[in-house]
C-alpha positions in Angstrom: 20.7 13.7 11.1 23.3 15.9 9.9 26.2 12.8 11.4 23.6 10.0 9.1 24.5 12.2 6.0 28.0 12.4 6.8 28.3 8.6 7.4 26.3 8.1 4.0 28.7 10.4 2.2 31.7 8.6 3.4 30.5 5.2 2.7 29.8 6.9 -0.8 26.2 5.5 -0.8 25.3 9.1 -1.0 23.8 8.5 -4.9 22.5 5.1 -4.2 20.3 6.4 -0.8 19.6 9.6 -3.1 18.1 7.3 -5.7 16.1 5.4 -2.6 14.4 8.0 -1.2 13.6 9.6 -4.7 11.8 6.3 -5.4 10.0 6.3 -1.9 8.4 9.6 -2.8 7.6 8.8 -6.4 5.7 4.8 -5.5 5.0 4.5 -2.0 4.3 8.0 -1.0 2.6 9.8 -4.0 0.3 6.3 -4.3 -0.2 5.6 -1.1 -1.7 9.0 -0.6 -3.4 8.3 -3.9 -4.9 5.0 -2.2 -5.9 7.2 0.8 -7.8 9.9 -1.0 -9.4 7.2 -3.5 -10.9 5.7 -0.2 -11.7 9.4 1.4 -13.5 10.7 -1.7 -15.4 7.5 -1.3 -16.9 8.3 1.9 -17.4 11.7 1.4 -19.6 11.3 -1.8 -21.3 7.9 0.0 -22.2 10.8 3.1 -23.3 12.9 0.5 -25.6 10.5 -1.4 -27.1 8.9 1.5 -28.4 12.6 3.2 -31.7 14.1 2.1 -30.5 16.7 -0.2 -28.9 14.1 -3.0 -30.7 13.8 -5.9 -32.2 10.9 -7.7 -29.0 11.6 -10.2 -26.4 11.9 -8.1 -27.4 8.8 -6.7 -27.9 6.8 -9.6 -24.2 8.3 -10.9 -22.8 7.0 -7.4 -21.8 3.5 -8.6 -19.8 5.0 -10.9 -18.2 6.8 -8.5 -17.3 3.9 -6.1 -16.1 2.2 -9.2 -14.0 5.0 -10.3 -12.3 5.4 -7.3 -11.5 1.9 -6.1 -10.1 1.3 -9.5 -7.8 4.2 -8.3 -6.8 2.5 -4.9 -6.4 -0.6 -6.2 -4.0 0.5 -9.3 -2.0 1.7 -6.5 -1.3 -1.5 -4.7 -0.7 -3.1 -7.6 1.6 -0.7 -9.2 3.4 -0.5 -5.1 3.8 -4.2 -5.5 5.0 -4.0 -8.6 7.9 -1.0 -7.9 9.4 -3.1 -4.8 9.2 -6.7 -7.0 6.8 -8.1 -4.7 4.4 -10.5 -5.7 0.9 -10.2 -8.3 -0.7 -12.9 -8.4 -3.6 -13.1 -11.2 -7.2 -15.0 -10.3 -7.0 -15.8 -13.8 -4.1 -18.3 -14.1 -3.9 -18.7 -17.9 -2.9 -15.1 -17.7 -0.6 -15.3 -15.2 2.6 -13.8 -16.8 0.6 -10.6 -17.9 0.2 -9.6 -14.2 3.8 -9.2 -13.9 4.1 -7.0 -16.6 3.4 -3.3 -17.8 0.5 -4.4 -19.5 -1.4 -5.4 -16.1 -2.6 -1.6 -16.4 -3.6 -2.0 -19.9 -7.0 -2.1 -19.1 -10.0 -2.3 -16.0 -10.5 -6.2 -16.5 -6.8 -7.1 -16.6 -6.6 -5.1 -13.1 -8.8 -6.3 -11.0 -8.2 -9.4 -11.8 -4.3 -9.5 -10.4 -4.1 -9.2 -6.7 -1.0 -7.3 -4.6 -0.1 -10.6 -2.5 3.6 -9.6 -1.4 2.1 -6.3 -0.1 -0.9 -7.6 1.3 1.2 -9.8 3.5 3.2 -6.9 4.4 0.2 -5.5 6.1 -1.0 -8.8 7.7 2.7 -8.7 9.1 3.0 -5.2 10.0 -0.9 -5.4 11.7 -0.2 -8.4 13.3 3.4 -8.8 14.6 2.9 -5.7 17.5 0.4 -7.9 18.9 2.1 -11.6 19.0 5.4 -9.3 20.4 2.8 -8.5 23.0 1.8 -11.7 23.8 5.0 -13.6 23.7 6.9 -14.3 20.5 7.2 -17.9 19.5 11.0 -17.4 18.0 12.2 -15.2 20.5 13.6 -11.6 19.7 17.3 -12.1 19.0 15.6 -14.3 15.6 14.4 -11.0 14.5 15.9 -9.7 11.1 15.7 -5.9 10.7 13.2 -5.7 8.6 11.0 -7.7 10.6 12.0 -5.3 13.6 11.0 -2.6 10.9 7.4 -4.3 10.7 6.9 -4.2 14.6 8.0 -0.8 14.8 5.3 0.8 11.9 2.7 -1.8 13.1 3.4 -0.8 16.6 3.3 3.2 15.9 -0.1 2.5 13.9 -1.8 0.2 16.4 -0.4 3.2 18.7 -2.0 6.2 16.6 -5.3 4.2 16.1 -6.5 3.2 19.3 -5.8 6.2 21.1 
């Protein structure tokens, strides 16, 4: 680790890999985590509403809740997407410019109608590629960008972690 920082420094990229990992924390980390809790808080109230000691309010107030905190999990792949430039696209095509702007968080409407493409592909890639690598890749590996080695490595660590 301590020979990475020293060949960062010397390349002077020191500020510029600085300024990446500062953005990592801040947009993927902070609302990915926020995506994950949105989705646990979820559960744990849907546990807690379908058990015997839930009230008639708290399960009438439960909707809400859901609502609430898929709003959350969604304004967090969208505003993902929107950090790295991927790409939004809207359901509503005469509105189609306002999804890649600022105002796309504006209001509830506006955000559920735009949907995280670019990222959602990422996943689709990063879920699927460990298993066509598996199963024989149609390109061959020397075709593999980094990035795309990147993808197989997560997916493959995931797929790891999950099954066993």
């Amino acid at each position: 680790l301590a020979l990475f920082f020293c060949h960062i420094a010397r390349q002077g990229e020191d500020r510029t890999w600085l300024q990446l990992v500062h953005a990592f924390f801040e947009v993927d980390f902070f609302y990915s985590v926020g995506a994950v809790l949105a989705c646990m808080a979820t559960a744990a109230i849907g546990m807690f509403v379908c058990s015997d000691s839930a009230n008639l309010e708290s399960k009438c107030f439960f909707p809400v809740v859901v609502l609430v905190a898929l709003s959350v999990g969604w304004s967090s792949l969208l505003r993902i997407s929107q950090a790295h430039g991927l790409e939004i696209d809207c359901f509503d095509k005469h509105h189609s410019e306002l999804c890649q702007s600022e105002a796309l968080f504006s209001d509830l409407s506006t955000m559920w109608r735009s949907v995280p493409a670019g990222l959602l592909r990422v996943l689709h890639r990063t879920l699927c590629w460990p298993w066509a690598f598996a199963f024989g890749t149609p390109n061959g590996y020397a075709a593999y960008t980094s990035w795309q080695w990147r993808e197989l490595f997560v997916g493959t660590v995931f797929w790891i972690a999950a099954l066993s």
